[in-house]
N, C-alpha and C positions, 0 to 999 in steps of 0.2 A: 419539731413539734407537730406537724403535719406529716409527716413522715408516718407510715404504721406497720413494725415490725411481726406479722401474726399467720394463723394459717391459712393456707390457701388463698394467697393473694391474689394470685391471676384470677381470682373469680371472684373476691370480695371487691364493691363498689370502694373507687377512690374515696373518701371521705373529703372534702374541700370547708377547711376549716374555718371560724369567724375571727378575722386577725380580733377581735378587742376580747374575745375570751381568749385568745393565744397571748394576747401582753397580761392580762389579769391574772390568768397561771403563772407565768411568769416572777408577775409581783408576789403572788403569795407564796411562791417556792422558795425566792429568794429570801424572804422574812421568815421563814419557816427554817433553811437550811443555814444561814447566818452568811453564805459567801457565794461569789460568782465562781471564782476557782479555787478547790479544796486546797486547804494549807500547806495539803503534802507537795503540792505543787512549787517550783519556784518558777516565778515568773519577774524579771526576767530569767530566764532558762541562764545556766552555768557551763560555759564549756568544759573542753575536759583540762585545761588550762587555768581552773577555776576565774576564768573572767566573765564576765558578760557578753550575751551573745548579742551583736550590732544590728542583726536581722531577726525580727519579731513574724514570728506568721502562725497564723491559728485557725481553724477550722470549725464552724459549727454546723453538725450534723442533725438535719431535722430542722433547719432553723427559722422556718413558719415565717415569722414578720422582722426576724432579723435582732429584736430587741434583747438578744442576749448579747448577741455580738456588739451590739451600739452601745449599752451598758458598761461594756470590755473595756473597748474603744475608748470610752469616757474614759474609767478610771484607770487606766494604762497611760493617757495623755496628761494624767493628773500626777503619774508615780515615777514616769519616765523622763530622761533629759532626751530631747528632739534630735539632737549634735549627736547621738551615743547609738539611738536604736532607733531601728525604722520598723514598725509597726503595719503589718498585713494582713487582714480579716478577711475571711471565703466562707460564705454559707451556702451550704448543699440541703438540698430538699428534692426530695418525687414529685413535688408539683411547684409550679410559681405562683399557684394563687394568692396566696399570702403576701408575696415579697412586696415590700414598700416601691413608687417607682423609684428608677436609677438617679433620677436627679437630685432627691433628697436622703442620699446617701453620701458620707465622707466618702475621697476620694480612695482613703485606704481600703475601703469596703465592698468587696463584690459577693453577687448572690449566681449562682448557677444551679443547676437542677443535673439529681443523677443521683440513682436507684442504690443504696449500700447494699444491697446483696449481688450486686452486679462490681468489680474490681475497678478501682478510679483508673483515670489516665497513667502511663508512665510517666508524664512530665510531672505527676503530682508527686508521686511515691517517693516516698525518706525525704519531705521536705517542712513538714509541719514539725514547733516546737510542740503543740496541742493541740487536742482535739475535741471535742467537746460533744457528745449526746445527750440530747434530753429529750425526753416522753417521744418514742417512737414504737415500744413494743407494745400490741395489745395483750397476746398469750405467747410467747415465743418458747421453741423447743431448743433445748441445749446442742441438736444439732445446726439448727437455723441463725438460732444467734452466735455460735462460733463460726460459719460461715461471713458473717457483719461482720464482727470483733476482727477477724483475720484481714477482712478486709481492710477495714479504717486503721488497722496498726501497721499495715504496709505505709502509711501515708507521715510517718514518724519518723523522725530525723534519728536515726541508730545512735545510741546511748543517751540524748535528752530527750526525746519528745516522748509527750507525756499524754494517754487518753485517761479521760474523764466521762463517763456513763452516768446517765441519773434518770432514772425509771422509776415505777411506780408499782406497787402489789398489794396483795390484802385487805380490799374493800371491806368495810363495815360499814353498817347501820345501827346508829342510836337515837332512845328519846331520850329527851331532857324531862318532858314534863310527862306525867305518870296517864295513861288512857289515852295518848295518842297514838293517832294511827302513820306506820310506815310503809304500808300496800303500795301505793304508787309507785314512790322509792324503788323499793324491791322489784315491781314489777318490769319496770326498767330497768334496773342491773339485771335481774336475770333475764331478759329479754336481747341483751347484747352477750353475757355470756355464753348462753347456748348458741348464738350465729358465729362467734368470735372464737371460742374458746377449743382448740383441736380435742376428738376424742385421744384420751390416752394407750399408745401402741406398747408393744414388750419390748421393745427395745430402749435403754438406755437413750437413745438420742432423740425418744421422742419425749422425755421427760420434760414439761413445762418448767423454765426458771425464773422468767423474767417477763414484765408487763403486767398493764393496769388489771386485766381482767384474769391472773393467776391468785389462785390461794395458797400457801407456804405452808406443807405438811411437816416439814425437818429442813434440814441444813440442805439443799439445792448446790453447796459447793459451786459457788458464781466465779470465786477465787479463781479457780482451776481452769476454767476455759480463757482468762485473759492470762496465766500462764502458760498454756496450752500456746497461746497465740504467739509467744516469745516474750511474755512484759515483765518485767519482774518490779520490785518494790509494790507489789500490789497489795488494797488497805481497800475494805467495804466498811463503810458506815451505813447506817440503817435510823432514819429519822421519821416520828410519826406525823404525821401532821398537825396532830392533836398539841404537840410539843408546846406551842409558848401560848401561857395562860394569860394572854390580856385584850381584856374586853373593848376598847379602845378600837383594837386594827378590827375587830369582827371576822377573821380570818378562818374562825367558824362555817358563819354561816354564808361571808363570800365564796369560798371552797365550795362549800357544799353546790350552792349553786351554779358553781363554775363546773362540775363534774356532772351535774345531773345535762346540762347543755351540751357538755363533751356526747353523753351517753346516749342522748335524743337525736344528736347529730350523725352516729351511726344507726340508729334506727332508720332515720330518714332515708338511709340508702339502702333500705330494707323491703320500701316500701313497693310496690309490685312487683318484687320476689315472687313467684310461686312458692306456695307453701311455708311462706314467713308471718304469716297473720298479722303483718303490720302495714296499717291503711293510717294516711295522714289523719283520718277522722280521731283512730284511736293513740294518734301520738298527741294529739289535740289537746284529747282528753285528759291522758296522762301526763303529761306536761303542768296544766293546771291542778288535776288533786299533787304534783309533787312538790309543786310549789310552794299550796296550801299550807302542805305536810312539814315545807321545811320555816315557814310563818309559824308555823307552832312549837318551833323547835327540834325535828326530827334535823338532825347531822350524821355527816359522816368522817371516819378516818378512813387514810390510807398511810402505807409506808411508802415514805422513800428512801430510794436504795442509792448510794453515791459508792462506784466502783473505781478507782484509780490505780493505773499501772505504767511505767518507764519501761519505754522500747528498752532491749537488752544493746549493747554493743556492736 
């Protein structure tokens, strides 16, 4: 979740996330998306003996404050018989800022730090049933993110382990109520787009597919690069956020706020840039009219994108 898969990293500031906006995305994805691991998934994993595999091990990639993994954790202890399968959680992140300490972690649960466009250890590789990414791309290029993809499916136990990608694309802006204003808003999405978003090259592999700050002209063929990578049974779903209409969770206009935070939070690492015309005074600023704006009911969607595919043999 801290994790930011985008252009020109070596010179874009780390971003050092706020772990309780990182569990609040969280919550609202998983009420948004209905599941921790897509259906296609079996968990536990099937040998090819069609039994059950004894050893549980999963990986979560980008995983910020851990709380996907501990979510897991729970209901795997909830589904699982203890005598049958042993259960082992690893979260990987570019930075530790986030991670809970070690002490108030199960003992199945470890957090280590290391870069996915950099190849894991050997001791790791072909040993994960699944793997799990979520919100690490800002604007990712289809050569960039099959560079990741390659990577993290090396880390896949050959014929069951299973990745799982969930990103985010398509930002909108709406009103609800008719003569308000969404300027703030916007001026912060596009004020992270143009730092974030790579210009587009002629080559095929600089095509943008994936990440919060891409817009979807056609079909991006996402498919293709985790085929590419060796996975097969691969299945994209595509969920809006907008998706469940009840007023109740407010998943509206908690969203909304949780992203304008996400978006201020890469400004701030903007701020004396040369030539970024962003000074805390006027994140200040805009921080407060966006607030305003979304007090009066200015929201937004995004898509989510949930990608799964099974190491080949």
């Amino acid at each position: 979740m801290s994790e930011v898969l985008g252009p020109s990293q070596d010179t874009q500031p780390l971003i050092e996330e706020i772990p309780s906006r990182l569990d609040e995305q969280h919550t609202i994805t998983t009420e948004t998306l209905g599941f921790l691991i897509h259906p296609n998934i079996p968990i536990p994993p099937r040998s090819s003996g069609g039994t059950g595999s004894p050893n549980l091990k999963i990986a979560d990639i980008g995983t910020g404050t851990a709380i996907w993994l501990l979510d897991v954790a729970k209901t795997l202890s909830a589904t699982t018989t203890p005598t049958t399968t042993t259960c082992h959680l690893t979260g990987y992140d570019i930075s530790a800022s986030a991670f809970p300490p070690p002490q108030t972690l199960p003992p199945n649960v470890s957090l280590r730090t290391h870069d996915m466009r950099v190849p894991f250890p050997d001791a790791e590789l072909g040993t994960y049933d699944l793997v799990a990414v979520r919100f690490v791309s800002s604007a990712s290029t289809r050569r960039e993110w099959a560079r990741a993809v390659t990577n993290i499916a090396a880390l896949l136990k050959p014929g069951v382990g299973w990745l799982q990608w969930i990103d985010s694309c398509n930002f909108a802006l709406y009103n609800s109520v008719p003569g308000t204003s969404r300027g703030a808003c916007r001026e912060i999405y596009d004020g992270v787009q143009s730092a974030f978003v790579p210009a587009r090259g002629g080559d095929e592999g600089d095509e943008v597919v994936i990440g919060l700050m891409m817009r979807e002209a056609g079909d991006v063929r996402r498919e293709e690069v985790f085929r590419d990578a060796g996975l097969v049974d691969v299945h994209e779903d595509v969920f809006s956020t907008d998706r469940l209409q009840e007023p109740e969770l407010e998943l509206r206009e908690k969203g909304t706020r949780n992203i304008i935070v996400c978006f201020l939070g890469c400004l701030e690492g903007l701020v004396g840039v040369e030539g970024s015309g962003w000074t805390s005074e006027r994140i200040a600023r805009v921080k407060q009219d966006a607030m305003r704006e979304v007090d009066q009911g200015v929201y937004h969607t995004l898509d989510q994108v949930c990608i799964v595919g099974r190491r080949a043999t």
